[in-house]
Backbone as numpy.savetxt, mean C-alpha at the origin, in Angstrom:
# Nx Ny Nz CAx CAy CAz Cx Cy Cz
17.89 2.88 3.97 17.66 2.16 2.71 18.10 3.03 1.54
18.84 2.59 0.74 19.48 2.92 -0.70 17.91 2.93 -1.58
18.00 3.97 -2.45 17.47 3.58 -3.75 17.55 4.05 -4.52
17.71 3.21 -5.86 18.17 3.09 -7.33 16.60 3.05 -8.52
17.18 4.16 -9.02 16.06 3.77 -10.65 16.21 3.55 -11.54
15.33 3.33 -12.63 15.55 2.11 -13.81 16.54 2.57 -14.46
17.14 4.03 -14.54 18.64 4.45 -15.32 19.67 3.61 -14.71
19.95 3.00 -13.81 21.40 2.45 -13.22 20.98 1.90 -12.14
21.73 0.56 -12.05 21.97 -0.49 -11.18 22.95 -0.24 -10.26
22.95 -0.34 -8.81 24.02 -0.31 -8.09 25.25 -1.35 -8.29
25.85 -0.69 -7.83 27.22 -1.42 -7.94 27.95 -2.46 -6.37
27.32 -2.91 -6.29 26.90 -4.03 -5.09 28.68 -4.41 -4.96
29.24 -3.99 -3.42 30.17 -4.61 -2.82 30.52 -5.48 -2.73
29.80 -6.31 -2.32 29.30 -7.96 -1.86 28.08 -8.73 -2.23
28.16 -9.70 -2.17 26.84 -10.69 -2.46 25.61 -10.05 -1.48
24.87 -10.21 -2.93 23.36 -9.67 -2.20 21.81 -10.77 -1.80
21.13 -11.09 -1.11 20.04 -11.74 -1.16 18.94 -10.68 -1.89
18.29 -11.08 -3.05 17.14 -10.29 -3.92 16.07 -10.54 -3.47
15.50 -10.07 -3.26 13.82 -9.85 -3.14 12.74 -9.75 -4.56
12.56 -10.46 -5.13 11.90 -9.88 -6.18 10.39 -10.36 -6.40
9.37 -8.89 -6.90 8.05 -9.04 -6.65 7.72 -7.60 -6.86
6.03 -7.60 -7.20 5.75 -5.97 -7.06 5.08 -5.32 -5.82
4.84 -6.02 -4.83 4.68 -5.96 -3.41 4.01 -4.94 -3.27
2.66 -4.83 -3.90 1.76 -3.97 -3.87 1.10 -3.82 -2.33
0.71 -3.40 -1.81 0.48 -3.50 -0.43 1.17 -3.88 1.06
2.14 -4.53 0.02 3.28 -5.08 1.17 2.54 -5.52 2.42
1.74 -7.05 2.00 1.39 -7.38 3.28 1.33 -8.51 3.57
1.10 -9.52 4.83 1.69 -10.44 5.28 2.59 -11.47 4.79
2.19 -11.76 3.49 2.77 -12.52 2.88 4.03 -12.28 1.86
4.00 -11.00 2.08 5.09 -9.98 1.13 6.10 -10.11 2.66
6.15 -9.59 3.50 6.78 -9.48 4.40 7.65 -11.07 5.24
6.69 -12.11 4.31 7.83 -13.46 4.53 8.35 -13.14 3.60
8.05 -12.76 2.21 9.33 -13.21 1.68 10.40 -12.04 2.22
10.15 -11.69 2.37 11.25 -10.16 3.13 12.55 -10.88 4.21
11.77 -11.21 4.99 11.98 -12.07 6.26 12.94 -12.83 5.99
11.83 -13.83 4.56 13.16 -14.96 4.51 14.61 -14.76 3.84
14.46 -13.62 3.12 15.91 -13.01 2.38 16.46 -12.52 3.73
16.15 -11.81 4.73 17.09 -11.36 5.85 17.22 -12.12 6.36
17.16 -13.29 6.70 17.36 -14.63 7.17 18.40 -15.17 6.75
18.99 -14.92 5.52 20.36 -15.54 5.50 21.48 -14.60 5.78
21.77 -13.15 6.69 22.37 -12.85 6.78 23.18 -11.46 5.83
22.44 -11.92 4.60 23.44 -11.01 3.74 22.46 -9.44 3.58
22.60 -8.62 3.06 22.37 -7.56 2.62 21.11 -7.87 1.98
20.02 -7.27 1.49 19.04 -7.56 1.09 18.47 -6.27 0.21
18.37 -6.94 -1.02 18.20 -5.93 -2.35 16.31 -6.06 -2.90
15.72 -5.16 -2.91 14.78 -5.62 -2.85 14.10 -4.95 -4.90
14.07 -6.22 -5.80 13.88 -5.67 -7.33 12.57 -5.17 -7.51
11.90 -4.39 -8.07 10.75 -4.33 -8.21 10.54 -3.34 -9.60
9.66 -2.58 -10.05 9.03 -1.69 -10.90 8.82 -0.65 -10.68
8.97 0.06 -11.61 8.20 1.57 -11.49 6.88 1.48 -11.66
6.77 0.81 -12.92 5.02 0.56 -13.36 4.77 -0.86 -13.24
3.32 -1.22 -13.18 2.83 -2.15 -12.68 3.18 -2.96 -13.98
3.08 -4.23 -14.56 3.79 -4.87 -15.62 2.14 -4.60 -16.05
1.10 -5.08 -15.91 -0.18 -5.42 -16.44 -0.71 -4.25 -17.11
-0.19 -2.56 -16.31 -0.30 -1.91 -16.79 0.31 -1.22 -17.89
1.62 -1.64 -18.34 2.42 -1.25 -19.84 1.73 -2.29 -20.51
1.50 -3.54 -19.95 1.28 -4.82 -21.60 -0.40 -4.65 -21.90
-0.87 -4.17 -21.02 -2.91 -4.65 -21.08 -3.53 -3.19 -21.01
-2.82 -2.17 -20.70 -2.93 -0.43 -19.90 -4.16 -0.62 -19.58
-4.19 -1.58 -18.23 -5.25 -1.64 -17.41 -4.15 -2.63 -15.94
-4.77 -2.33 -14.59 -4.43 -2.93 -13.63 -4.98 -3.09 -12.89
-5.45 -3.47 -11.58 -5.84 -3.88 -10.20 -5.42 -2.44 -9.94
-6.33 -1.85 -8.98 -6.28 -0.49 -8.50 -5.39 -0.71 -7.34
-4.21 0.32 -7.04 -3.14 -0.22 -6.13 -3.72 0.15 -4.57
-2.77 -0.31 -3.79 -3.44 -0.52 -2.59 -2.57 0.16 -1.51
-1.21 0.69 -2.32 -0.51 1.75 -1.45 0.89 2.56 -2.92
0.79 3.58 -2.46 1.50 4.66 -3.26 3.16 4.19 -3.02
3.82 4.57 -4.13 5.34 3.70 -3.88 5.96 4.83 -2.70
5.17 5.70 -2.08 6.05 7.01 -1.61 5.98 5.45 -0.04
4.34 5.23 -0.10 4.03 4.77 1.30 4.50 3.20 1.09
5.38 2.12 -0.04 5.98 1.25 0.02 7.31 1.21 0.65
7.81 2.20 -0.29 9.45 2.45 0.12 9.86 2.98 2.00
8.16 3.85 2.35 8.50 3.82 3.80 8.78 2.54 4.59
7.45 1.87 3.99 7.27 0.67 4.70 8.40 -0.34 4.34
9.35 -0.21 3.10 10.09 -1.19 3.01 11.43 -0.71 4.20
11.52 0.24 4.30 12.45 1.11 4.99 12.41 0.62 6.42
11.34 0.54 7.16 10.52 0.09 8.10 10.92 -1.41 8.53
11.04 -2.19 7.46 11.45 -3.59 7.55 12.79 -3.89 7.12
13.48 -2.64 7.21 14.81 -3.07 7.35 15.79 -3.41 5.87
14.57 -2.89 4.89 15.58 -3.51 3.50 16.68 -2.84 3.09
17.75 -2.97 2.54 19.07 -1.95 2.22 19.18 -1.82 0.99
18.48 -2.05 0.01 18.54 -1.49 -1.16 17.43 -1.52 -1.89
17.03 -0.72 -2.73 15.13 -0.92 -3.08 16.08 -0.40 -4.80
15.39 -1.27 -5.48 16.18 -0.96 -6.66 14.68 -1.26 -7.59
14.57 -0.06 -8.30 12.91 -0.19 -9.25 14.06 0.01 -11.08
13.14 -1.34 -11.50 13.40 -1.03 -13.16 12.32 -0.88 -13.73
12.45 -0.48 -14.96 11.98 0.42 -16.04 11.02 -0.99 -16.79
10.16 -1.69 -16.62 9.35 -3.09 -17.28 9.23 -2.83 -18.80
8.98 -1.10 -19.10 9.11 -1.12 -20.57 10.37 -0.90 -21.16
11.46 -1.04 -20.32 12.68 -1.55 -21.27 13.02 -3.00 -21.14
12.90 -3.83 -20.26 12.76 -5.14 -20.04 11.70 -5.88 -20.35
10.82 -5.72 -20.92 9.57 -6.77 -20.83 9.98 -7.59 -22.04
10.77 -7.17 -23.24 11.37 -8.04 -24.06 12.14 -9.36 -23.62
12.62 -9.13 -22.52 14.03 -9.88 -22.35 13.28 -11.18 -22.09
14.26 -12.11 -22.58 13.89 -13.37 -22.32 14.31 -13.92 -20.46
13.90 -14.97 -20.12 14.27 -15.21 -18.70 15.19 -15.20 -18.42
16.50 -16.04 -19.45 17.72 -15.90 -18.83 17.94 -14.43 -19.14
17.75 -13.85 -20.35 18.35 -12.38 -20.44 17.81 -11.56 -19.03
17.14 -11.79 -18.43 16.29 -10.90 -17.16 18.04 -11.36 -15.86
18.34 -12.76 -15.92 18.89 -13.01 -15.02 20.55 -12.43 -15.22
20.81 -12.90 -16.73 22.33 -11.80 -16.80 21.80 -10.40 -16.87
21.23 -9.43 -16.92 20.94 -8.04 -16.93 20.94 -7.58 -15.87
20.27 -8.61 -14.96 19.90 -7.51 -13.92 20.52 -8.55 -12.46
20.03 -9.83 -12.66 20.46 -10.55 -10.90 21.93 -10.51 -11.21
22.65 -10.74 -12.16 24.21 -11.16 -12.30 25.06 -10.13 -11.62
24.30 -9.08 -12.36 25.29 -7.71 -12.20 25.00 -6.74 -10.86
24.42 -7.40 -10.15 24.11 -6.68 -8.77 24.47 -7.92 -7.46
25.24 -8.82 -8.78 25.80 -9.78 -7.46 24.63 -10.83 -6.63
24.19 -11.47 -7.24 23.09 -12.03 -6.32 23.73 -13.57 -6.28
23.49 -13.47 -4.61 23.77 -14.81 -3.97 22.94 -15.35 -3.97
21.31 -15.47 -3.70 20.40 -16.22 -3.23 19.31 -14.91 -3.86
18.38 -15.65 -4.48 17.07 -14.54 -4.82 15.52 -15.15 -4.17
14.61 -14.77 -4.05 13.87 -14.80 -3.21 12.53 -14.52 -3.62
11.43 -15.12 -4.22 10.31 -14.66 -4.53 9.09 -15.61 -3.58
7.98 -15.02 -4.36 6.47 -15.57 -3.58 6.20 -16.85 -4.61
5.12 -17.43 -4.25 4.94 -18.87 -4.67 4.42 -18.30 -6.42
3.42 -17.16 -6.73 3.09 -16.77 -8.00 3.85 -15.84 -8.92
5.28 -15.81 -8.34 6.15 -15.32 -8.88 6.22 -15.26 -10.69
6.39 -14.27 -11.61 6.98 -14.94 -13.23 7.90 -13.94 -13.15
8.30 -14.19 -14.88 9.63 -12.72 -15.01 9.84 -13.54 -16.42
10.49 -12.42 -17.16 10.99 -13.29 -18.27 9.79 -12.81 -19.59
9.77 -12.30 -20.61 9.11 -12.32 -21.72 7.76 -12.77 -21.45
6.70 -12.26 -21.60 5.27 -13.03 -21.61 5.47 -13.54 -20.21
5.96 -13.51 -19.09 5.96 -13.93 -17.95 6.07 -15.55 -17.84
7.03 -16.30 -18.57 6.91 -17.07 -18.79 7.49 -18.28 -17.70
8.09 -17.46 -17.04 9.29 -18.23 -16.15 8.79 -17.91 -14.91
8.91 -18.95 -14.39 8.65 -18.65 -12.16 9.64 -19.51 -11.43
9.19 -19.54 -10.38 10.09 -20.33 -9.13 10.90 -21.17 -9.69
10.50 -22.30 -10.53 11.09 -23.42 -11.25 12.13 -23.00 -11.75
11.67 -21.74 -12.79 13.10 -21.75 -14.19 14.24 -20.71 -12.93
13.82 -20.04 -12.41 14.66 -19.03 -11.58 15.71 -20.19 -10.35
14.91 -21.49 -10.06 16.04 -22.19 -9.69 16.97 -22.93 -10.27
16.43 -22.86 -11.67 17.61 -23.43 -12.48 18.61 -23.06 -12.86
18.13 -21.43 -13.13 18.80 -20.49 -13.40 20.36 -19.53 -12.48
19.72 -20.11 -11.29 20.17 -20.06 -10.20 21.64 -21.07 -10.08
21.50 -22.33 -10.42 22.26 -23.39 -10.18 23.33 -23.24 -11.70
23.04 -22.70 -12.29 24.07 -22.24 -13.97 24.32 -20.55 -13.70
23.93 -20.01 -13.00 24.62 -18.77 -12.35 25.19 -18.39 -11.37
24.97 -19.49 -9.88 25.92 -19.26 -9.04 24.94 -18.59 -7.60
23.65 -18.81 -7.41 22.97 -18.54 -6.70 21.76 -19.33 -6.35
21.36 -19.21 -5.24 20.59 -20.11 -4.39 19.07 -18.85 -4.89
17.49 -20.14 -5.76 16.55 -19.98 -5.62 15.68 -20.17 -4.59
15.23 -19.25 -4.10 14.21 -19.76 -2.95 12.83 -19.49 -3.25
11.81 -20.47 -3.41 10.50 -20.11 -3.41 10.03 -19.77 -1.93
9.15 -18.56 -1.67 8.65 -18.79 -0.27 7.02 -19.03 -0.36
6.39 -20.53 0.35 5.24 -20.40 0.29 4.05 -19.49 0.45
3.21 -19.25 0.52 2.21 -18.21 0.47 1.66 -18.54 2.63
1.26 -17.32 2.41 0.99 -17.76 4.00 -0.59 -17.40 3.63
-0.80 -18.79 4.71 -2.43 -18.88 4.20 -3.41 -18.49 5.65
-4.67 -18.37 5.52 -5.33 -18.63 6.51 -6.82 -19.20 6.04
-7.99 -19.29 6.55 -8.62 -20.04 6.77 -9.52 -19.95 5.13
-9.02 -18.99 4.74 -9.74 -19.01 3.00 -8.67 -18.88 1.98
-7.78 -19.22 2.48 -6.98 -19.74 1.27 -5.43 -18.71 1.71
-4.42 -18.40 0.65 -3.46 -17.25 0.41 -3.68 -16.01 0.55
-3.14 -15.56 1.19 -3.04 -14.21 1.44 -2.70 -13.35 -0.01
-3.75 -12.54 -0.28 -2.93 -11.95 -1.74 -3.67 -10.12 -1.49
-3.08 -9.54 -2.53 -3.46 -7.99 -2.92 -5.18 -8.29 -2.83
-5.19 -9.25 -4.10 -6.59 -9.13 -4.70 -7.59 -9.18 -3.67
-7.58 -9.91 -2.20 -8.42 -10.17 -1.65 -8.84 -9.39 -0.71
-7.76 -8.43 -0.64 -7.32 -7.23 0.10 -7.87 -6.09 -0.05
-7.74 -5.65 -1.83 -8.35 -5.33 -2.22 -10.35 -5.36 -2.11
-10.93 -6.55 -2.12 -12.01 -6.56 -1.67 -12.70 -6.04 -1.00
-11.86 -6.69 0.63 -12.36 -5.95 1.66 -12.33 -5.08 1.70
-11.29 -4.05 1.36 -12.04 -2.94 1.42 -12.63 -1.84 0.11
-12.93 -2.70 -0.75 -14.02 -2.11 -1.18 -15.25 -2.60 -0.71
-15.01 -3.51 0.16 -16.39 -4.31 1.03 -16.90 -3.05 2.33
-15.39 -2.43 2.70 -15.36 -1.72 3.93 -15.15 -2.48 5.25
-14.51 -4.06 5.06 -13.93 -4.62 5.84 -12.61 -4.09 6.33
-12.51 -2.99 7.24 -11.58 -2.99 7.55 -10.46 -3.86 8.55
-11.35 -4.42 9.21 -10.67 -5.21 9.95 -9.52 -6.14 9.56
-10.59 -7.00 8.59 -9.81 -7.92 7.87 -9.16 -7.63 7.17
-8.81 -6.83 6.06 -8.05 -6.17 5.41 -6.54 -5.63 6.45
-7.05 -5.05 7.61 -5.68 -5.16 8.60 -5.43 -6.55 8.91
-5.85 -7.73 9.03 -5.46 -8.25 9.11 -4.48 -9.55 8.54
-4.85 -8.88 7.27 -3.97 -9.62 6.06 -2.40 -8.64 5.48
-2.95 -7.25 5.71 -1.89 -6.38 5.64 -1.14 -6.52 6.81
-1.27 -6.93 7.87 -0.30 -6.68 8.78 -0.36 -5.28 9.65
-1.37 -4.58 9.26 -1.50 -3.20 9.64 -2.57 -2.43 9.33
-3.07 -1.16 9.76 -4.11 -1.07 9.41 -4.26 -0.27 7.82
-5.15 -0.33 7.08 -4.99 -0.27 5.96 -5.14 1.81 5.66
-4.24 2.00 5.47 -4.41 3.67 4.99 -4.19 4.56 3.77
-4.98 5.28 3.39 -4.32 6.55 3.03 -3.79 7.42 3.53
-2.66 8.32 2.11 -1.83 8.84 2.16 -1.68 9.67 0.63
-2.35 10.98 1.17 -2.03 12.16 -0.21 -2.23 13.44 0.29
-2.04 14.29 -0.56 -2.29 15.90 -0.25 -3.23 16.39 0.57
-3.20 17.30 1.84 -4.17 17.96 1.49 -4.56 19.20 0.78
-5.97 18.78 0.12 -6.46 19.90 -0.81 -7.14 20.71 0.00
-7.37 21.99 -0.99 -8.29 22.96 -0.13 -9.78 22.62 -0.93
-10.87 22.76 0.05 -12.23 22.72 -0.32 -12.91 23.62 0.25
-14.35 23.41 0.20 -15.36 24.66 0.55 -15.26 25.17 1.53
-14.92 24.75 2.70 -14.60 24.64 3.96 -16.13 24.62 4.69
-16.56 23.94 4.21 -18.33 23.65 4.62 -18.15 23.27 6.29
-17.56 22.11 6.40 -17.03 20.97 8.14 -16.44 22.98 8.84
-15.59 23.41 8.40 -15.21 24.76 9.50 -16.01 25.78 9.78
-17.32 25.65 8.74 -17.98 26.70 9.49 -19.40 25.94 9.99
-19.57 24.66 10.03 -20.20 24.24 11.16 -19.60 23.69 12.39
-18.51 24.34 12.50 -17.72 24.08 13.71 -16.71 22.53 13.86
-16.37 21.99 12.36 -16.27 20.58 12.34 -15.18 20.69 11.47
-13.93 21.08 11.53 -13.19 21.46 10.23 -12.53 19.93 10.16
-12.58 19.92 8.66 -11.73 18.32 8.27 -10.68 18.60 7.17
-9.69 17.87 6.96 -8.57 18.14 6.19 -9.32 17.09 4.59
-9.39 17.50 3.57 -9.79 17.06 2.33 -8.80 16.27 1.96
-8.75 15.31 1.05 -7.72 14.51 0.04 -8.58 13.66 -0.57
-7.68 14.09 -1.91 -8.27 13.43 -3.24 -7.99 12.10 -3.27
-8.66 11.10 -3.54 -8.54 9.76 -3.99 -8.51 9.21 -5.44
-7.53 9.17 -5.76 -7.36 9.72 -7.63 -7.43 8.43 -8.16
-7.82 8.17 -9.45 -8.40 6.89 -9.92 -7.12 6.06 -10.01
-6.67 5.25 -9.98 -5.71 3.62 -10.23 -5.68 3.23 -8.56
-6.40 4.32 -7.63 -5.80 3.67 -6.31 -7.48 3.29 -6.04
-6.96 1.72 -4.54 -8.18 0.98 -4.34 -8.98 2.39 -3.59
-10.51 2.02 -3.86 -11.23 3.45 -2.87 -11.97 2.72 -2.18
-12.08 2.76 -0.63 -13.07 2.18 0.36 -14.31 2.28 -0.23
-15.24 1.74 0.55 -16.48 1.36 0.55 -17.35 3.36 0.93
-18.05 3.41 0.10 -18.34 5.35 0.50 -19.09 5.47 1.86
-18.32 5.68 2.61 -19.20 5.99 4.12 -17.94 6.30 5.47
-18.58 6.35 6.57 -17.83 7.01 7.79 -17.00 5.86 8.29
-15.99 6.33 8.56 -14.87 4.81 9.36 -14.30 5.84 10.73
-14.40 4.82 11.69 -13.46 5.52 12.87 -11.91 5.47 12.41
-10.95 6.38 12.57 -9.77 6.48 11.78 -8.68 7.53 12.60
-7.79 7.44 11.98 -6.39 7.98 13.15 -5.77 8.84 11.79
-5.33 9.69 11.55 -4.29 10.46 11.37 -3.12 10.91 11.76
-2.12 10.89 11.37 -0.29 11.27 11.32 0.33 12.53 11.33
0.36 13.29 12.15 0.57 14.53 11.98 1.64 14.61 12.94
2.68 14.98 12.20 3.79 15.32 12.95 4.33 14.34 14.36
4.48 12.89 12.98 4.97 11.84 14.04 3.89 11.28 15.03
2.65 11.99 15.39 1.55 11.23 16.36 0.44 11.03 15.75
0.01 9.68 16.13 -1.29 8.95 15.59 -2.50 9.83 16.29
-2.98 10.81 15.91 -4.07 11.15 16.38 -5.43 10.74 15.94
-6.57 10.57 16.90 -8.12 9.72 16.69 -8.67 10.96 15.56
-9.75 10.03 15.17 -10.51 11.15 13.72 -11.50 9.92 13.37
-12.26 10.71 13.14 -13.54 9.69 12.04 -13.46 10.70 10.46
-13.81 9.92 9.60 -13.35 9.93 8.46 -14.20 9.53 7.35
-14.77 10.52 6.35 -15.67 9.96 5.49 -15.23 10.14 4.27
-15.48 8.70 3.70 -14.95 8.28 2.31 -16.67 8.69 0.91
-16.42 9.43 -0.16 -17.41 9.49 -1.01 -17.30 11.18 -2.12
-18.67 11.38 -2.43 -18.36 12.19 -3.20 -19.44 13.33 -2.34
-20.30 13.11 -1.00 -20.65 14.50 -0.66 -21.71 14.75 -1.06
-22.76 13.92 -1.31 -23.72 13.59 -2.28 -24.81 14.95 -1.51
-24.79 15.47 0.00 -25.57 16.13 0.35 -25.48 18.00 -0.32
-23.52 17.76 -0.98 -23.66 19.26 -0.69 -23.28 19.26 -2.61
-22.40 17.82 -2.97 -22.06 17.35 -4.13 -20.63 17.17 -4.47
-20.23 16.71 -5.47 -18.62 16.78 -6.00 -18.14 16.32 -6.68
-17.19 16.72 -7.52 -16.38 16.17 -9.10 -15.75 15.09 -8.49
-15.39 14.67 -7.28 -13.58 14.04 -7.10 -14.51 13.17 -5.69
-13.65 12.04 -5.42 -13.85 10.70 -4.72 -12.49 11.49 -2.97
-13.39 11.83 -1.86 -12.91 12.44 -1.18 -12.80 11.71 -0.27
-11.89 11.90 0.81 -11.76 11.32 2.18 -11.28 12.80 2.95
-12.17 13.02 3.46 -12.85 14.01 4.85 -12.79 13.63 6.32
-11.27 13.69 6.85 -11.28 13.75 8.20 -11.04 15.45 8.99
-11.75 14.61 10.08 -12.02 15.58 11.49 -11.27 14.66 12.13
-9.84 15.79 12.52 -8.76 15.12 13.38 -9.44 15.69 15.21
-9.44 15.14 15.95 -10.61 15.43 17.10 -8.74 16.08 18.27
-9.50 17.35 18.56 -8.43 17.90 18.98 -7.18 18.87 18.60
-7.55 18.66 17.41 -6.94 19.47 16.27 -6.77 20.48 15.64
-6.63 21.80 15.29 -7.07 22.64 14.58 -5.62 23.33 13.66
-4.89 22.46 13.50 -3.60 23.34 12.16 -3.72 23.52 11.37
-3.00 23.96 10.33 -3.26 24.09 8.98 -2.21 23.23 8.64
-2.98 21.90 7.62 -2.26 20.82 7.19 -2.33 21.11 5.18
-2.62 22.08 5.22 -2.68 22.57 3.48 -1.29 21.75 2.52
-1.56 21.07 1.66 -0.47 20.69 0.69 0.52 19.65 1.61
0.45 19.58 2.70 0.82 18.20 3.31 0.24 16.83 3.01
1.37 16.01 2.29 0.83 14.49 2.69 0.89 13.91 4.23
-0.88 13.74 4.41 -0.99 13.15 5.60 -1.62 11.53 5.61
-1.14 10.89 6.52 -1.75 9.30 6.59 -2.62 8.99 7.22
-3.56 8.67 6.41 -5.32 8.50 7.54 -4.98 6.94 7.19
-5.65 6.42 8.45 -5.72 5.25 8.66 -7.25 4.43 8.98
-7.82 3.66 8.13 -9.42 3.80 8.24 -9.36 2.03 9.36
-10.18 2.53 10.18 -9.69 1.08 11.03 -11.24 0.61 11.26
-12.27 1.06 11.33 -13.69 0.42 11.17 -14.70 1.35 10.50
-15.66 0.51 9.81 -16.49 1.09 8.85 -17.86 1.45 9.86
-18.26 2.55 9.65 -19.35 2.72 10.87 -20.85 2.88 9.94
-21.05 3.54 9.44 -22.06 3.41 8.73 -21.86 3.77 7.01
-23.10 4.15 5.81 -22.72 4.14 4.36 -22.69 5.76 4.33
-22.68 6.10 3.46 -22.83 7.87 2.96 -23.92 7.78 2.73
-24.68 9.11 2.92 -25.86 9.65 2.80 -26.14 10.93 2.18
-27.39 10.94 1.99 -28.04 12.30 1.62 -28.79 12.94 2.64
-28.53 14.16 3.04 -29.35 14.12 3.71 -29.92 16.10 3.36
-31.36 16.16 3.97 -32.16 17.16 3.29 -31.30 18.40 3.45
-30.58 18.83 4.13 -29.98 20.01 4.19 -28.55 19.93 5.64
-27.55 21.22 5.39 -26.42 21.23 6.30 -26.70 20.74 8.06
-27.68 21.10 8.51 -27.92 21.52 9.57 -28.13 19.81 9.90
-28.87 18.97 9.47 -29.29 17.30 9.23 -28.07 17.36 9.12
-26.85 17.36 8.20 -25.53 16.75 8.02 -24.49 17.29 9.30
-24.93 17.81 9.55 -23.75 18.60 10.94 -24.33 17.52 12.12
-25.95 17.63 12.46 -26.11 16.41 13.55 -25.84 15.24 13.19
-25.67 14.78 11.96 -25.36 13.38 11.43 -24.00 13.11 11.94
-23.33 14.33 11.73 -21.45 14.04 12.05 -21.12 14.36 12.77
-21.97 15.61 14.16 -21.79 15.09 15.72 -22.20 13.89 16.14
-22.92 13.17 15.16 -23.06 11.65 15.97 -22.33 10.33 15.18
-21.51 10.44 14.61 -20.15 10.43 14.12 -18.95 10.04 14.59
-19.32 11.63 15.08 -18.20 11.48 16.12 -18.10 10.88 17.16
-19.27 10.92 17.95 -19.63 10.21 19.23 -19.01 8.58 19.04
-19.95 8.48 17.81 -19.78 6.44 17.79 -18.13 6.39 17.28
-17.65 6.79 16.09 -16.10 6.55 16.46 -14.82 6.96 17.90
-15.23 8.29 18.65 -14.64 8.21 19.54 -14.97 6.58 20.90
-16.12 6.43 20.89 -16.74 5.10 21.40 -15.93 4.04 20.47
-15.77 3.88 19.44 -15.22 2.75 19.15 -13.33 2.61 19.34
-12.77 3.96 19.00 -11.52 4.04 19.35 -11.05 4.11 20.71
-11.90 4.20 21.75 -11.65 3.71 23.12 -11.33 2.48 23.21
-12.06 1.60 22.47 -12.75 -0.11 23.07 -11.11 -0.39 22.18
-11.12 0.17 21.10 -10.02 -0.70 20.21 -8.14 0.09 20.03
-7.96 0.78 21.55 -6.21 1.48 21.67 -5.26 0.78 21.17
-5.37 -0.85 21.25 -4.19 -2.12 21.36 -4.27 -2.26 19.57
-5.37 -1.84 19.49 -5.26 -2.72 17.78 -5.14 -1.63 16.63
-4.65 0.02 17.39 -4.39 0.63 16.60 -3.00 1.36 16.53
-2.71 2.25 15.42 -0.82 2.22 15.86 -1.06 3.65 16.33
């Protein structure tokens, strides 16, 4: 996969099918419209942002639900050939058609491709409708793609979002298409987990991103290409304390030094909440039994994890 930033537009060979959307989570329903642009064959350009639009016009947003490092993998993943991000605070002026000569004209677009709540255009004024009109006086095929639904309605970020601040993980994989993870540094901390014999790799959970529900999840980690098992606690540590919103895995089997590596924890069931508890020695038996119930649960569930 190619990618381009908001300084310069590629210079497109041939007719392209566009993708356009901010595909925050990139999940089930992001991945039809994906689908349906590779479906006609051509090359597939996928438009999107650097910054969230809600956040230049309102400087407030929906807390995101994956880092563009862990989009662009995943768009990579699905096969897209060009990921092209613009600059929203040099465009948010443009009127709809100005959006369509600026940017779809000049990258060649045959057919463009959005979700059913699609806008674009000044004040977001324009969706599916004006983009097929726009389409038919520029020389390209609009496609709306419906929303894929299930038994409570559209699949969206927002609901996604929920669950897991509910600590539904399940469902939350199951609307993403995958299981739902983090992905950031690890930091160094007290090293409290290594000298009760329990060492865990730290990472910060920094504010605009969604934060689970505060408590233990059975969970897998990425280290060097293999999904390895781990239970994993999301919070602030309330027994020993802390400035910063942490996720604390114990990779089971493990012992490297993962310092200043981005690693991908993957939280796949919520096992119990965070606690206080009276002193280390109470928190060390709390998280040998922890461990017990997530290794017990990552047995029962091999098929439904990656």
């Amino acid at each position: 996969m190619e990618i381009y930033r908001a300084d310069k537009l590629p210079d497109m060979r041939e007719p392209v099918a566009v993708i356009l959307g901010m595909f925050d989570g990139v999940h089930v329903g992001h991945a039809a419209v994906i689908r349906a642009a590779q479906e006609t064959g051509l090359r597939t350009a996928l438009v999107t942002f650097t910054e969230h639009p809600a956040q230049v016009l309102k400087n407030r947003r929906a807390p995101e639900l994956t880092t563009a490092r862990q989009r662009e993998r995943i768009f990579a993943a699905m096969q897209v050939d060009f990921l092209i991000y613009l600059d929203f605070k040099t465009i948010k002026s443009l009127s709809a058609e100005e959006f369509i000569q600026n940017v779809l004209v000049p990258i060649r677009t045959k057919a463009a491709f959005c979700g059913f709540n699609y806008t674009f255009g000044a004040g977001g004024k324009a969706g599916p409708a004006e983009l097929e009109r726009f389409g038919e006086r520029y020389g390209f095929t609009a496609v709306r793609v419906p929303p894929v639904c299930d038994a409570d309605g559209p699949v969206s970020s927002t609901r996604i979002r929920e669950q897991i601040v509910d600590g539904r993980m399940e469902d939350a994989a199951r609307l993403l298409g995958r299981p739902f993870t983090l992905e950031f540094p690890v930091i160094h901390g007290r090293q409290l987990g290594r000298k009760l014999g329990i060492p865990t790799i730290n990472q910060r959970i920094p504010d605009g991103h969604v934060c689970p529900r505060y408590g233990v999840y059975a969970a897998s980690a990425l280290v060097d290409g293999c999904w390895r098992d781990a239970v994993a606690s999301v919070g602030v540590k309330p027994t020993v304390g802390s400035d910063d919103v942490l996720c604390e895995t114990f990779i089971f089997d493990y012992d490297g030094d993962l310092y200043d590596r981005w690693i991908e924890v993957a939280l796949h069931t919520f096992l119990r909440p965070e606690e206080r508890f009276a002193g280390v020695e109470e928190l060390k038996t709390q998280m040998e039994r922890d461990i017990r119930h997530a290794k017990a649960w990552l047995a029962r569930h091999k098929r439904n994890r990656p």
